[in-house]
C-alpha positions in Angstrom: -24.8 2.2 -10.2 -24.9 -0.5 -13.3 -23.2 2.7 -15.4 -19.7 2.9 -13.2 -16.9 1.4 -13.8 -15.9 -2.4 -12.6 -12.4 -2.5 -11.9 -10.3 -4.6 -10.3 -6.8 -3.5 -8.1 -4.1 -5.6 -7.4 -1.7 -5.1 -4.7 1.8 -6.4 -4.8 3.7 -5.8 -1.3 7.6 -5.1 -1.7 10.1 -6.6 1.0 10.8 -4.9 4.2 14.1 -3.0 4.7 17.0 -4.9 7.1 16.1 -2.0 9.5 12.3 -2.4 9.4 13.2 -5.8 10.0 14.8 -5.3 13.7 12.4 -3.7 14.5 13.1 0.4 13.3 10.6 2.8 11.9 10.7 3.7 8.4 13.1 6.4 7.6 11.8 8.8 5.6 14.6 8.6 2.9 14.9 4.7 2.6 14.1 3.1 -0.8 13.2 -0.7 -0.6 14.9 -2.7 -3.3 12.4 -5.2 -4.8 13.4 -7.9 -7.0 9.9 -8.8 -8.2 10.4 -12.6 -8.8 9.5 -13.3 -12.8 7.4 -16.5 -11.9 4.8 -13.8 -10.1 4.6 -11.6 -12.9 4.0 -13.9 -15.0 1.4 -15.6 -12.7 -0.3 -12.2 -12.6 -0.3 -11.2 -16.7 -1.8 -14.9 -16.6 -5.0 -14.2 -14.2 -5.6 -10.1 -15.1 -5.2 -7.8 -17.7 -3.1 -5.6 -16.5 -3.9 -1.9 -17.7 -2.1 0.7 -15.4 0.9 -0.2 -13.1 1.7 2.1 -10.2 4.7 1.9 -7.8 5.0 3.7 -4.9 8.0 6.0 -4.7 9.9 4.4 -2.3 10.1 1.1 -3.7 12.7 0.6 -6.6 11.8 -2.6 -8.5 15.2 -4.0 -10.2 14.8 -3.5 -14.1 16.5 -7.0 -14.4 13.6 -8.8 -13.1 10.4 -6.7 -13.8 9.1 -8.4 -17.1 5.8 -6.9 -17.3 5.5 -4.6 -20.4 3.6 -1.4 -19.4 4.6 2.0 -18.4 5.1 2.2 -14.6 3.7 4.9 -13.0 6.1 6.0 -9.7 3.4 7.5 -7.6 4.6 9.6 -4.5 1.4 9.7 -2.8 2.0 6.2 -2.5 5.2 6.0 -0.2 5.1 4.9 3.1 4.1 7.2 6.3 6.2 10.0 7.3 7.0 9.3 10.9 9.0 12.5 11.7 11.4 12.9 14.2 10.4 8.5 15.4 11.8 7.8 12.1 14.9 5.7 12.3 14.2 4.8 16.2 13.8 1.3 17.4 10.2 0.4 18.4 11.3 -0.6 22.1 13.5 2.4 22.5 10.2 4.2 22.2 8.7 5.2 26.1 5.2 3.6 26.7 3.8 7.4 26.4 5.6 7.5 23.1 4.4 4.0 22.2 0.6 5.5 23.0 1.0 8.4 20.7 2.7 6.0 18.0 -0.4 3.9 17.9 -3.1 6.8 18.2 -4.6 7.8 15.0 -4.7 11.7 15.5 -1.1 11.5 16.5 1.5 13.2 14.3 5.2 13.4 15.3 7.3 16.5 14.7 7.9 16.9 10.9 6.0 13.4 9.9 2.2 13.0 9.1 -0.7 11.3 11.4 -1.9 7.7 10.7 -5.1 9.7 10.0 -3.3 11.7 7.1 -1.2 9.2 5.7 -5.1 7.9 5.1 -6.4 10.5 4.1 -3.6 10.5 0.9 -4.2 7.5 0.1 -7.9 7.3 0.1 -8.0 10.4 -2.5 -5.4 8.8 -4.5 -7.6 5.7 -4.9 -10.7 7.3 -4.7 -9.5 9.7 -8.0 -8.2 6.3 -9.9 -11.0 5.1 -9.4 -12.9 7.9 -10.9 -10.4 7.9 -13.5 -11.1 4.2 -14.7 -12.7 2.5 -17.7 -14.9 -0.4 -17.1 -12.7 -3.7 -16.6 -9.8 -2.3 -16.2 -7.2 -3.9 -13.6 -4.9 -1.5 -11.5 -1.3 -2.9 -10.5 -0.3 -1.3 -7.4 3.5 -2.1 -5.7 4.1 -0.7 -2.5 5.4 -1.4 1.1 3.2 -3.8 3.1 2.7 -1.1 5.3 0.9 0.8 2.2 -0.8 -1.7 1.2 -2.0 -2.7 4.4 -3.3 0.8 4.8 -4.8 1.0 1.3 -6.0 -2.6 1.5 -7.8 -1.0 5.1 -8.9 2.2 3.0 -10.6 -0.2 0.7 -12.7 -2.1 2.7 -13.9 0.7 4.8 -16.9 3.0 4.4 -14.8 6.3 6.1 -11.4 7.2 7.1 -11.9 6.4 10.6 -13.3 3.0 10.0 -10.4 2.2 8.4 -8.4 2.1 12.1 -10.5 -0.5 13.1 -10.3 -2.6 10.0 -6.2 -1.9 10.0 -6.2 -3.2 13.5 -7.4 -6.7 12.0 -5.6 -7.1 9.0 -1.8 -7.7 7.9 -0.4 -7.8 4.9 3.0 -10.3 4.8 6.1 -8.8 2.6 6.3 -9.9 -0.9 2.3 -11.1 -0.6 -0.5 -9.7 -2.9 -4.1 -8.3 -2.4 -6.6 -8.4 -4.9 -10.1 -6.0 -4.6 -12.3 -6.3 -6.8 -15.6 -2.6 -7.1 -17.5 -0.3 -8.8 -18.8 2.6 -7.5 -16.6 2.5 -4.3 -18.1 -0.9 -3.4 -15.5 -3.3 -2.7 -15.3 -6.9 -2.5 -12.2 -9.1 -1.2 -11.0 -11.0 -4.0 -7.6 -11.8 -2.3 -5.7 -10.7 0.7 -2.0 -11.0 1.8 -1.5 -14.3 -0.3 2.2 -14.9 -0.1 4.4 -15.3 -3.6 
């Protein structure tokens, strides 16, 4: 165990879209502008170094305010759930048997992905960074809420279906961060869903 890595992840949540806002499922297709206020980049190059920086693919961070110095990484395993044939829909135009599925993990909608699935991805995508690292080094990961929510869930969990239950206690505010802090898969809460 004392040979692994240490490493450290850091988990910047974008805004939410206008849509997601009223209330609407992600579409699958909608990019989320993020203005990444200077004040918090430069808050974060203070407290880590920084070595990787990963965004998900869905989230386009405005070149005119990103000031950090690295290569980004735009990471499609990192996007937001595919919610199928519910994306677009308002959540209270969905019927309560609809609203059951939407909420069950196992439940995938026509051409979208399960909760459990959209897990899954991200679980191997950390899971292989983290094999990945050198010791120390600090991960920079920008993402929906809802991704980092579910990765922040992912994290703290021993297995994929523990992660439902730790989701179900857990949010992660827009434009917040997360910071995790393990080696060897074993995780400690450093900081969750501060807000800029």
């Amino acid at each position: 165990m004392s040979n692994l890595p240490v490493v450290r992840v850091v988990l910047v949540g974008s805004l939410m879209s206008q849509d997601v806002r009223k209330g609407c499922i992600p579409r699958e297709d909608e990019i989320i502008k993020f203005q990444f206020s200077k004040e918090i980049q430069e808050k974060i190059l203070e407290e880590y170094n920084i070595s990787r920086i990963f965004c998900a693919s869905d989230v386009f961070l405005d070149p005119d305010y990103f000031i950090l110095e690295k290569n980004i990484v735009c990471e499609p395993k990192l996007k937001n759930r595919n919610y199928g044939i519910l994306a677009g829909r308002n959540l209270k135009s969905l019927t309560a048997a609809e609203q059951g599925q939407f909420v069950n993990p196992e439940y995938s909608p026509v051409g979208g992905e399960s909760m459990y699935a959209f897990h899954v991805r991200l679980k191997i995508w950390l899971d292989s960074l983290f094999d990945k690292a050198k010791n120390q080094e600090t991960f920079l990961i920008i993402a929906s809420p809802v991704t980092v929510r579910a990765l922040s869930a992912c994290i703290m969990a021993d297995d994929i279906k523990s992660s439902f239950l730790i989701l179900n206690k857990i949010d992660v505010l827009p434009e917040s961060w997360s910071v995790f802090s393990g080696r060897g898969g074993n995780w400690r809460i450093l900081t969750l869903s501060a807000p800029f």
